[in-house]
SEDODO-794317 format. One record per residue (C-alpha): x, y, z; residue in three letters. Coordinates in steps of 0.25 Angstrom, whole numbers, plus 5000, padded with zeros to 4 digits. Example, Ala and Ser with C-alpha at 12.3 -4.5 7.8 and 13.67 -1.06 7.14 Angstrom:
<rs>
504949825031ALA505549965029SER
</rs>
This chain:
<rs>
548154765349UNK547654675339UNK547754545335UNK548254475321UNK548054335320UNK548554295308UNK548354135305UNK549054115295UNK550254035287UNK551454075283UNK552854035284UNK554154125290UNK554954085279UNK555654205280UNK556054185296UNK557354115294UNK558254135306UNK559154205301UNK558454295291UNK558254455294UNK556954475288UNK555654415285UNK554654425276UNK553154445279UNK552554315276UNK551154285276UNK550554255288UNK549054275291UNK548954345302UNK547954385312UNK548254495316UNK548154565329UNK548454715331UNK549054775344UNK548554915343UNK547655015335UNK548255125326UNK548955085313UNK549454955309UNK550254915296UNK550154985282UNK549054985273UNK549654885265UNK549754795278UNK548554825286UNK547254915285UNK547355055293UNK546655015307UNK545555115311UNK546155225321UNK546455145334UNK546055015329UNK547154915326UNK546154815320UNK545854835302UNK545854685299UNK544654615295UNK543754545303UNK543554405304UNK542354345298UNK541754215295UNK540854215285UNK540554045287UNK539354075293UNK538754165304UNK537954065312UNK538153945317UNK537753795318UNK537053715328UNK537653575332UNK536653455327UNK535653405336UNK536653265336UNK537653375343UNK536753435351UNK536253285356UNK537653245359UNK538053365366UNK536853355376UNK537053205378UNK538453245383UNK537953305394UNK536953215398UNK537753085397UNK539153095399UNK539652985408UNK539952885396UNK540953005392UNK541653005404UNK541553135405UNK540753255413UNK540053305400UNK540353405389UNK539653515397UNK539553625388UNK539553625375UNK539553745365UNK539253725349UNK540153815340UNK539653885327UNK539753745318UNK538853665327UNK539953595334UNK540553595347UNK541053725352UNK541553705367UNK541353585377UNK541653625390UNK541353525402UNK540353575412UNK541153565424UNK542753555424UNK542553415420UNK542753365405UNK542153355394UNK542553195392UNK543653105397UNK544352965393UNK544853035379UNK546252965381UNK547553035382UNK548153095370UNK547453235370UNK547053245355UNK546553085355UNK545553135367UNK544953255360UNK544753175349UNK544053075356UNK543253175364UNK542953255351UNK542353095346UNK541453095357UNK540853215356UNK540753205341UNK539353235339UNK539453345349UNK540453405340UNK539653355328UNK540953285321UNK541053125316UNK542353035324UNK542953075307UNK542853215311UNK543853205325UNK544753115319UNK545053205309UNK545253325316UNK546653375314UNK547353415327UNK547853535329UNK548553555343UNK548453505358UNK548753605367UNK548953605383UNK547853665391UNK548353625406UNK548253475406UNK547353485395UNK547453465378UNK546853555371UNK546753485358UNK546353545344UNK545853475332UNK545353525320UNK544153495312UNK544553435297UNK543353425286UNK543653335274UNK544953335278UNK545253485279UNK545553565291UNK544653635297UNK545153775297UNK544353875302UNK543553825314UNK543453675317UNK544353675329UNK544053595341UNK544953595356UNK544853485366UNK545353485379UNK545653345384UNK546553335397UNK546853195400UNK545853125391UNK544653225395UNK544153335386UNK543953455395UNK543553565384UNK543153555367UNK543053705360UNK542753675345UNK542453755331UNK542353605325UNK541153595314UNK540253475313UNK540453365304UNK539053395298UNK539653535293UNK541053495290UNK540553375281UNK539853465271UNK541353545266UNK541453595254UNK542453495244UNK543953535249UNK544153515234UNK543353645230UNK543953785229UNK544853885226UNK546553875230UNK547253945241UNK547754055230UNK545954095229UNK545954095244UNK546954175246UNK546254265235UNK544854275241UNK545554285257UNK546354405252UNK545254475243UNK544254445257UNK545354505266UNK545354635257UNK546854595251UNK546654545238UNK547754465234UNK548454435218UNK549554355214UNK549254245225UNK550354115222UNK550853995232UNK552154005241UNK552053845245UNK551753755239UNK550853665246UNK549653605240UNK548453695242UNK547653575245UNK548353515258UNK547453555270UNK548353575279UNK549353675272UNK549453825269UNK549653865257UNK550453995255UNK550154095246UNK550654255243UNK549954375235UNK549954485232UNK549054575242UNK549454495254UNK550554465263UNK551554385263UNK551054245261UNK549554185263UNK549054055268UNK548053975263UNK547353825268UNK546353735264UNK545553735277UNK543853685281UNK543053775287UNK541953735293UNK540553815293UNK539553855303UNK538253755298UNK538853775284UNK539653685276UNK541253675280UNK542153745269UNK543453705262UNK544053855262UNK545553925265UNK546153965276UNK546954085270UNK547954155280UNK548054295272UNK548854405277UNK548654545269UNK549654635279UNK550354635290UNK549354635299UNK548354595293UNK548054445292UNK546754345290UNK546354195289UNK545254195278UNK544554065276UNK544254045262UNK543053945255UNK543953865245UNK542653835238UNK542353975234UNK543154065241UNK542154125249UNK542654175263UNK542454085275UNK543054165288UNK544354265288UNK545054285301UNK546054415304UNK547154345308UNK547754485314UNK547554515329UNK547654685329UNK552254575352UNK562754155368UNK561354085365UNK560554195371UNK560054315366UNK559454435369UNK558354515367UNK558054655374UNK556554685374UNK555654775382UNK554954665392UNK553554735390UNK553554885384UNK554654975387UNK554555055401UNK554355195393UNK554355235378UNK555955235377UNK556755175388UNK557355055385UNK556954955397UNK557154835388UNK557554695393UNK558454595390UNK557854455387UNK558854325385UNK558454205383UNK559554145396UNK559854225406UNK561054315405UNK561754425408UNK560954565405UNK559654495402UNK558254535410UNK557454395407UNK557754275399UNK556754205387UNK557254075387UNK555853995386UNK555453845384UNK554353915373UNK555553945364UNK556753855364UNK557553935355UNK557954065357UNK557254155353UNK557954215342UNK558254065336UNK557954015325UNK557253855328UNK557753795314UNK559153835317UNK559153855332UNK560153975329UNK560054125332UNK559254195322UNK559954345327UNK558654395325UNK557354435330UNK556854285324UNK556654175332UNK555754045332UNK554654135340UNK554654255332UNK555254335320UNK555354495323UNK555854595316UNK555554745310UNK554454775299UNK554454915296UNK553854885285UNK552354835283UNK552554705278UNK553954715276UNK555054625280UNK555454595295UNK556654605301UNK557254545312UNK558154605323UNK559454555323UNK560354535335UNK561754555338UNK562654425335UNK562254385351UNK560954385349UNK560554515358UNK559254585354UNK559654695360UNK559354805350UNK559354965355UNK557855015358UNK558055175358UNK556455205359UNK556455275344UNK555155265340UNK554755325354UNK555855425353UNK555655485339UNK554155485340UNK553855375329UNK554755445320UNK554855345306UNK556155405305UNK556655295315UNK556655175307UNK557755225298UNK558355265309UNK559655195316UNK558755165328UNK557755095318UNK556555135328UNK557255025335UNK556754905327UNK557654795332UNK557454825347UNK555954805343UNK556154685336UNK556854635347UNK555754655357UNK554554605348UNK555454475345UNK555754445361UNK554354485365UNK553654385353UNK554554265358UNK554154295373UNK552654285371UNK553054155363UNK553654115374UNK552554155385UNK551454095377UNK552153965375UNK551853935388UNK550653965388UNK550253885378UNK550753955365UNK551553825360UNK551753775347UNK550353685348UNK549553805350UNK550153865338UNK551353955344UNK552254045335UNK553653995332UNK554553955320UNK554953815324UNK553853735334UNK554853625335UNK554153495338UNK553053555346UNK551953545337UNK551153675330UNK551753755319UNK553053825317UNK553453915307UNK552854045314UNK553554125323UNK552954265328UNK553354365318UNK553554495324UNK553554645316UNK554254745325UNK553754885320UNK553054825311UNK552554915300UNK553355045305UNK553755095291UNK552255075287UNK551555165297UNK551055025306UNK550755085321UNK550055055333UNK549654915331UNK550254765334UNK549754635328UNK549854485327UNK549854395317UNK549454235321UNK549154165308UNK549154005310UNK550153915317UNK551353915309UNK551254055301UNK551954155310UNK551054265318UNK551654395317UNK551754525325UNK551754665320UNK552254765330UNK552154925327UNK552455045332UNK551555145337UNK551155285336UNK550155395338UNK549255395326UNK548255515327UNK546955475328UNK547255325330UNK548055275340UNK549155365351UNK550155255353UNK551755305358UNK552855305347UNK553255165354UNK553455025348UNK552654905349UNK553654795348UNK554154855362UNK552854825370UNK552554695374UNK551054705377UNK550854725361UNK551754605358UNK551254515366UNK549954555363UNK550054535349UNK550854405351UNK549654365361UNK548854365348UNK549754245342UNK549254165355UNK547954185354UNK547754165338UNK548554035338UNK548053975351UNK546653995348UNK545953955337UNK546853855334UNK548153885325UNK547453935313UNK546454035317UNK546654155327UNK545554235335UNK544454275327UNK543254365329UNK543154495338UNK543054395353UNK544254325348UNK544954435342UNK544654505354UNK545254415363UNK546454405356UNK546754535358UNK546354505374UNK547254385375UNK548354455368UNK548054575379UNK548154465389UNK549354395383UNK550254515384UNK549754545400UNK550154415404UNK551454415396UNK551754525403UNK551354525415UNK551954375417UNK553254415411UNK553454505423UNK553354635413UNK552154695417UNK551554655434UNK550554545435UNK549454585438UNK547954585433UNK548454715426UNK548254705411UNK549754755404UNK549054865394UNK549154815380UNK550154905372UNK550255005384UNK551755035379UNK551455065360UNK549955135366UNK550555225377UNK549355195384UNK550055115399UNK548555075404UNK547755035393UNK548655005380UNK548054995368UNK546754955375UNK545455015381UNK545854935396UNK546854885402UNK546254755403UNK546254745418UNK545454875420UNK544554835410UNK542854855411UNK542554775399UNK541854625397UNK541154555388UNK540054625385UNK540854725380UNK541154695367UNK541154785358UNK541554895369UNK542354975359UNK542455105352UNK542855015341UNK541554905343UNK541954755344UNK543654755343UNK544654645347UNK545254745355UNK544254805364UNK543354685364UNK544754595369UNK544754695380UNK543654615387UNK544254485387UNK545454555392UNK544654605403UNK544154485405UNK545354415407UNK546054505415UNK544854485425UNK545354335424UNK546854355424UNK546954435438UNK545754325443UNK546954215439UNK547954295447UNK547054325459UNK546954175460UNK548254135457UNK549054245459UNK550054335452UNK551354275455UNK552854335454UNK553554365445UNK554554235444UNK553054155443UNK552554235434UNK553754215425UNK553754065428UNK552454045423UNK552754145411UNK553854055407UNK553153925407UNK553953885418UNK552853875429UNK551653775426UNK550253885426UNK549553815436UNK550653875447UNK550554025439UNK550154145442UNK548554175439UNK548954255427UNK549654145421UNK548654035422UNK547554125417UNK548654155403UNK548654015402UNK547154005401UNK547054105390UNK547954035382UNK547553895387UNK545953945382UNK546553975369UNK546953835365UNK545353805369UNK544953895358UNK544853825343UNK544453935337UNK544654075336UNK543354125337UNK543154135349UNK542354225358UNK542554275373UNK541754175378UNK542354065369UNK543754095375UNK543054125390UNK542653965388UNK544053915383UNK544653985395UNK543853925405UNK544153805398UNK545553815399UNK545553835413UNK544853715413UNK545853645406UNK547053705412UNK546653725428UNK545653635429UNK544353765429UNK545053825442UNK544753955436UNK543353935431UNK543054045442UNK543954145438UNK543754135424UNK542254135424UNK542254265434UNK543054315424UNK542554315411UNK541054335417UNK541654455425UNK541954505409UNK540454455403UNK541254315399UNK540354265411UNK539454125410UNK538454185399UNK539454255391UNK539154225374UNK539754245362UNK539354205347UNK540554215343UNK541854275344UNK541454395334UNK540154415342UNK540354565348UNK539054545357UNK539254445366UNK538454405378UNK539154455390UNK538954365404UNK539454415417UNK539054285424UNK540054185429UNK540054035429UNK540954035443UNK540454155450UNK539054195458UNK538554275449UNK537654405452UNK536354455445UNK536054585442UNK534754635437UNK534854755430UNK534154875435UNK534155015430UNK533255125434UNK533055275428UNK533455405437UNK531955375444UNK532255235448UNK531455175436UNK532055055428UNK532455075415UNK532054995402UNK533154985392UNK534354985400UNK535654895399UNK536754875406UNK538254835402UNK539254775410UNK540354865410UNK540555025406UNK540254985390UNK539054985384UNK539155025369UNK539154895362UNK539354795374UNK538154715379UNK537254725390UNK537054635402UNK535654675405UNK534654765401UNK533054815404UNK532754795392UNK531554695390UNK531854665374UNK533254615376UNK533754475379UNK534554545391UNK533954535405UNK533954625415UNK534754555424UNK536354475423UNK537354405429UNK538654455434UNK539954385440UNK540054465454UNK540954585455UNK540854725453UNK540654775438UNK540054915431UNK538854915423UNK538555005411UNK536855045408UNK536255105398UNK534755135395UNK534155215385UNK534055375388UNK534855325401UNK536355365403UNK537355255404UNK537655225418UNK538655145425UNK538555055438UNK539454975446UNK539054855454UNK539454755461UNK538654605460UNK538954505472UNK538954345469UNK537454295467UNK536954425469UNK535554465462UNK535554625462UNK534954735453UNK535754825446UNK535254935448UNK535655085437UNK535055195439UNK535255275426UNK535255415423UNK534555485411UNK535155525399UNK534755645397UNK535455655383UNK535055535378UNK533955525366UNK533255395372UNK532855475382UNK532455595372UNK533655695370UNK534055745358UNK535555775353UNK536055875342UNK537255895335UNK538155865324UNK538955745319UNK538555585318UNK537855505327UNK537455615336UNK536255525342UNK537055435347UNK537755515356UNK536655515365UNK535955395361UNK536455315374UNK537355235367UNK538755225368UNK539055135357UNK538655255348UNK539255375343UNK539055515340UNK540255595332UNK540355765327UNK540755785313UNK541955785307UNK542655915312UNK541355955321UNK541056125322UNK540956145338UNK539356145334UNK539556005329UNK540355945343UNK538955985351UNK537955885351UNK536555955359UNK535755855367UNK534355895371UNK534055815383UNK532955735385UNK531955795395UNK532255915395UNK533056005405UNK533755915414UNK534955955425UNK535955855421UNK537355825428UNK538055725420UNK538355665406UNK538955535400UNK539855525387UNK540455425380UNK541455445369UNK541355295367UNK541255285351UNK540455185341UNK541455075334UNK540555065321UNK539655135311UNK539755265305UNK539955355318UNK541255235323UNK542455365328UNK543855345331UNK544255345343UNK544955475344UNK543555545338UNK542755505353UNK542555625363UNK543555665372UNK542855805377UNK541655875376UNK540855985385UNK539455965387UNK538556095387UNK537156105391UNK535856215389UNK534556235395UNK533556265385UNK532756365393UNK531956495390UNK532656555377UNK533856465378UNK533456335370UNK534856265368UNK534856285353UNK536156375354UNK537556355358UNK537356465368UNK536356395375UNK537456295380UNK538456325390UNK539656225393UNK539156125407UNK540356045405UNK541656005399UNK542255875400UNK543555855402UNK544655855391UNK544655705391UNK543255665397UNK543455545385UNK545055535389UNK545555445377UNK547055405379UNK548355345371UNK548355285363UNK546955305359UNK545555325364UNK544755205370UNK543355145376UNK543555185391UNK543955305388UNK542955345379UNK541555265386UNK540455345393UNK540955435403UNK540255535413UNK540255685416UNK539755755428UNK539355895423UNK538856025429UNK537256015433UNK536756065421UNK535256105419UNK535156075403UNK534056035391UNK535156025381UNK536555965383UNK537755975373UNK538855895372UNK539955965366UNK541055865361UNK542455945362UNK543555865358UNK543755705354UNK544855615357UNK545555665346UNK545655815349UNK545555795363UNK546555695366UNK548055755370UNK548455615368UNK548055605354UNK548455755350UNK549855795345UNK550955755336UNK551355625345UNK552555575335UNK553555595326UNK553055535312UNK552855645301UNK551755565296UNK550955535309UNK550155655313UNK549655625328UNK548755725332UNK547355675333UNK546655805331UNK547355845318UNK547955705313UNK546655615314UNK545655635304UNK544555615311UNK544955685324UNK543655805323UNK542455705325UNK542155685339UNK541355575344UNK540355555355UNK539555405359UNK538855465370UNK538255575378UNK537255565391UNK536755685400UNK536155635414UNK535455715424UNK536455645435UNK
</rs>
């Protein structure tokens, strides 16, 4: 599922209470798609690659691609911090981090002590204050601080986190220059900042020079591929004040566009006046560009698009219904009455749900001061509503018809209507619980929540969560989900879709997504995140960020669940979208997070390459390892407490371990002024917030943790796009082991060359250690204890996999011994055949790819390997289907093997393996040796595998490749629905279904 983010401003004019539909307007969205397949039209959204939700641009910044050093003055005051803080009254800054403008990045103290103390009461006067002494630290003048704009103070336990933002000549900073302090009771206890230096700020171009918001918008629109004509005001307020937006329409775009005068600083270049233009060119497809107003030039652009009597009742499937067609729906009231199966009456929402705040009336409708819902069949088109009977009973007939009739079109014309209220319903009541939920936890008006009337509680109204139940059925939109979150006060939206086998693509059910509450929440999870971190105009940006958006709103979902009562509690993740993708154990993922081998140095892992949503598997992995260490120590509760702390009404220091670790995630995010954030960034703000809110009582358990997952002591990052970080397995809390690496050939003689991965990947994932003398890597690492598999590789050496266990303080070899690849070229084989990329095949490598021609003659599905050294009696071979992401040879999923029969000759006498009779058949593998499943073919199911074969004496070996994914796949074959213009059969329906495609094949002696 991915994420939207849109960021942007725009009003819900059109969401008067009482009104039955509502026109689009523009919001700038960041958008974040729940699924792979097809998403909106082409006028609304680019085709995604087959089983890739994600065709948005990426996010760039084209300030600057280095960074600069603080001043000597910094460095000198940093330095004396540490060596002379009693004056202070404090126990030190401890350790300081520079960020990428020469500022300050993070202060964290060295112990669980603070950073300063005596800094007065009122939270934001204190973090002032501490920001003043540490101003040449920070490299900024008293001036500087006192004009900082606050921007919110939020509740971290007993702590304030306080936000302030950089102004320069007046002007808001307003990408970057974000600065969180922590102050609990007049002492700063944590600092995380994107703040410039006065020495680069001072040096801003005039904020008199430029072009208007109309030319911003031009060159946003033109860069975005969108060109836009006939671009005129909606308001009328002055394009010079700062602080507003300024809305604009044309022709091109979406509804309407904002624009505002923002600065922007620039790593050790010269601050810029420039725009902050929230465009949105379809419906799921939003970005934040940031425009030079002196010359138009483009300074950064962000997707903001991550790719769910006075009581009424709303009937709503509680998670995703039991089978594809019984109704086992709930009743939800807000009071208790008779007939209802829970009650929603929540100190988050003080209305009901279905009131509107202005008029504290019934709105009789799907349209409350949470969220506005309703049917767009259209792409683009208008939304509308569900409307309930005069007692205000959402109760609307659900009779399975998309299921039934096979995704037949036919059923929105009919009486039924595909059952689009019953839909509406549960994606309106499903939005307002995650409101709810969240709230507790932190999600409130000061951190930037979604709702239409914020009272008197700070933050912006103005933006409930708009929700589009099938959205995009009538233009062909499947097999996706996404979230919209532009900035506080310009309402996030919600696209669910329906979904359906798509050949070649994506095998989902004829089912409905507004009905399943993983993918709701997930999406909405999106929301959370984008506001909470970063601040409340820029959302998650860069592949780390974005792939831990797409983790957190994994994670979000789980614990929704699972505290609700609707799924058991338990370290068990609930599969993301097991209900729309058919697929009960996995989803729409490669794991089930809990049952995951990934970690950090993994990145990249992926038959697509870097990807938010593969790469977020790791943090999820990750923080699943975390989660069921909080409820080994704190336990798992009951129901009644489970649904007690979910409610708010339990304080989380007496909850359940599952709870208290939520409330960290959502308490780190608040830690976090900016949106560019890498793993080890938000590992940092965690630990932090567990500093702030439980005084560091599980330092251990998150340390363990993340270095279990190579987010351990040593762990770095460059930035959040860096996609090869530096994994570390070593913890700060735990007696960690050594391991010296220590491979050996079939004799017992070591091998030069050789690296060896944490894990069971190794195509583009980083090794720990390796015997080669010309790299940085040693020979040796550290590793938290605990038992973990190791992957090695060596050149003309088969791939081997070991296990092993490493005891606390423990110094031990570990020892390989690697078998020979026979096939391999390092070691002096040959290979033969037709197609691309037949090298690589045997080159050692499984990051690369070998592929037949297109519709391959049976001469051209054999590749001949002449094995190195001659006759050899061998036993075994290794393949991988594992595909290459990038390049000329990148395959679609579908097009990796699935079958192939190996056959082998023995060139003796007048037999010299030059003819096809000279090869008899030694083995065939199973139908599905590669068994790719619904609702599409994935990493683990595809990565290197073994094969014991008949002992064979052979000097050529030849791997015949029988069938792909595709062709071979009963999952994938056949007419699946009931659409006249959806051909589902693989083989004859998807273009590219004749190439077959192989990463890798080894031939071993044993």
């Amino acid at each position: 599922m991915s994420r939207s983010r849109p960021r942007h401003s725009t009003t819900l004019a059109a969401a008067a209470a009482a009104s039955l539909t509502i026109a689009l307007v523009g919001q700038s969205a960041v958008t974040a798609s729940a699924a792979p397949g097809s998403s909106d039209s082409a006028a609304d959204q680019a085709s995604p690659a087959a089983g890739d939700p994600h065709d948005h641009l990426p996010d760039v910044d084209n300030r600057s691609s280095g960074s600069a050093a603080p001043s000597k003055a910094q460095r000198s005051a940093a330095a004396a911090d540490n060596r002379s803080t009693t004056a202070r009254g404090a126990t030190g800054t401890g350790s300081i981090s520079w960020n990428r403008f020469g500022s300050v990045a993070t202060m964290t103290p060295t112990t669980k002590g603070d950073l300063a103390t005596g800094l007065g009461s009122d939270p934001e006067a204190a973090a002032r204050a501490f920001l003043d002494r540490e101003r040449t630290t920070f490299g900024l003048t008293s001036a500087d601080i006192a004009d900082m704009e606050h921007v919110a103070t939020n509740k971290v336990g007993s702590a304030d986190v306080v936000m302030l933002r950089q102004k320069i000549d007046g002007l808001a900073a307003g990408l970057d220059g974000l600065v969180v302090v922590a102050v609990d009771k007049g002492s700063a206890r944590y600092v995380s900042s994107s703040l410039a230096p006065s020495s680069t700020t001072a040096k801003r171009a005039p904020a008199s020079a430029g072009i208007t918001p109309e030319k911003a918008l031009e060159r946003a629109a033109k860069d975005i591929g969108h060109p836009a004509t006939g671009i005129s005001r909606v308001s009328a307020r002055s394009a010079k004040a700062a602080s507003s937006w300024t809305s604009l329409t044309a022709t091109g775009l979406q509804g309407q566009q904002q624009v505002k005068r923002v600065a922007v600083p620039v790593p050790g270049g010269t601050s810029r006046t420039a725009y902050h233009v929230v465009t949105r060119a379809g419906a799921a497809e939003g970005y934040s560009v940031y425009v030079d107003a002196a010359d138009g030039s483009i300074l950064a652009r962000e997707s903001l698009v991550d790719f769910d009597d006075d009581n009424p009742t709303w009937s709503v499937f509680t998670g995703t219904p039991d089978t594809e067609t019984n109704d086992t729906r709930s009743i939800w009231c807000l009071t208790a009455a008779s007939g209802c199966s829970e009650t929603v009456k929540s100190t988050a929402s003080p209305f009901a749900w279905d009131v509107d705040p202005t008029t504290k009336l019934a709105t009789g409708t799907t349209n409350g001061n949470n969220a506005y819902t309703g049917e767009r069949w259209r792409s683009g088109g208008p939304v509308t509503p569900a409307t309930s009977k005069p007692d205000r009973n959402y109760v609307f007939p659900f009779t399975a018809q998309w299921t039934k009739e096979r995704c037949n079109p036919a059923n929105y014309a009919s009486p039924q209507r595909n059952d689009i209220d019953a839909a509406t319903t549960n994606l309106f009541a499903m939005h307002n619980r995650m409101h709810d939920w969240s709230y507790q936890l932190g999600f409130t008006e000061t951190a930037w929540n979604m709702q239409r009337d914020n009272g008197t509680r700070g933050g912006k109204g103005g933006d409930p969560e708009l929700g589009y139940a099938q959205s995009g059925a009538q233009s062909g939109s499947r097999n996706n989900a996404n979230q919209g979150t532009p900035p506080d006060g310009v309402s996030g939206y919600s696209n669910m879709y329906l979904w359906q086998p798509l050949a070649g693509s994506f095998y989902a059910p004829c089912v409905d997504g507004d009905y399943d509450m993983s993918v709701i929440g997930h999406e909405y999870g999106h929301a959370i995140s984008n506001r909470m971190a970063g601040g409340p105009d820029a959302g998650l940006s860069g592949l780390q960020a974005g792939a831990m958006g797409e983790s957190w709103s994994d994670l979000m979902a789980t614990e929704y669940l699972q505290e609700w009562g609707y799924a058991p509690v338990s370290g068990t993740a609930t599969p993301m979208g097991s209900y729309v993708t058919g697929n009960p154990e996995r989803g729409i993922r490669n794991y089930n997070f809990s049952k995951s081998p990934l970690n950090y140095s993994n990145v990249g892992y992926d038959l697509t390459g870097p990807q938010v949503h593969a790469d977020g598997e790791i943090w999820s992995a990750t923080q699943g390892d975390i989660r069921s260490a909080f409820i080994d120590r704190y336990g798992a509760g009951d129901a009644a407490a489970q649904r007690a702390c979910a409610q708010g009404t339990t304080a989380v220091a007496s909850c359940p371990g599952n709870r208290r670790w939520i409330q960290l995630v959502f308490d780190a995010w608040l830690l976090m002024p900016q949106g560019t954030v890498s793993m080890v960034d938000a590992r940092n703000a965690m630990l932090a917030a567990d500093l702030l809110r439980f005084g560091g009582a599980n330092q251990d358990l998150l340390w363990n943790g993340f270095a279990d997952r190579g987010l351990g002591r040593d762990a770095a990052s460059a930035s959040s796009s860096t996609t090869t970080p530096t994994p570390s397995f070593a913890s700060a809390y735990a007696k960690n082991a050594t391991l010296r690496f220590s491979p050996t050939d079939e004799d017992g003689r070591p091998i030069s060359g050789a690296k060896v991965y944490v894990g069971e990947y190794t195509a583009r994932s980083r090794a720990v250690a390796d015997t080669d003398a010309t790299t940085d890597l040693a020979d040796s690492f550290e590793v938290v204890p605990g038992e973990r598999t190791y992957t090695v590789t060596a050149p003309g050496k088969a791939q081997t996999v070991v296990t092993l266990t490493a005891k606390n303080n423990q110094t031990r070899d570990l020892r390989v011994r690697m078998r020979d690849n026979l096939a391999s070229t390092a070691a002096g084989a040959t290979i033969d055949g037709d197609g691309d990329g037949i090298g690589n095949i045997v080159d050692g490598d499984e990051g690369t790819t070998g592929a037949t021609p297109a519709n391959p003659s049976a001469a051209q599905k054999q590749y001949t390997v002449d094995l190195a050294g001659g006759r050899q009696t061998i036993r075994r071979i290794q393949v991988s289907a594992l595909g290459a992401p990038s390049g000329g040879l990148a395959r679609n999923r579908f097009q990796n093997l699935r079958q192939f029969k190996v056959l082998t000759c023995n060139a003796k006498g007048k037999v010299t393996c030059a003819d096809d009779a000279d090869y008899r058949v030694t083995y065939t593998s199973p139908q599905d040796a590669f068994p790719g499943d619904v609702p599409r073919p994935v990493a683990p199911e595809l990565k290197m595998r073994s094969f014991d074969i008949p002992q064979t004496a052979a000097t050529h070996v030849r791997l015949e490749v029988v069938a792909n994914q595709c062709q071979g796949g009963e999952q994938f074959a056949g007419e699946q629905d009931d659409d006249p213009a959806n051909a589902t059969d693989c083989a004859s329906a998807y273009s590219g279904s004749s190439v077959i495609a192989t990463t890798e094949f080894q031939v071993m002696r044993r």
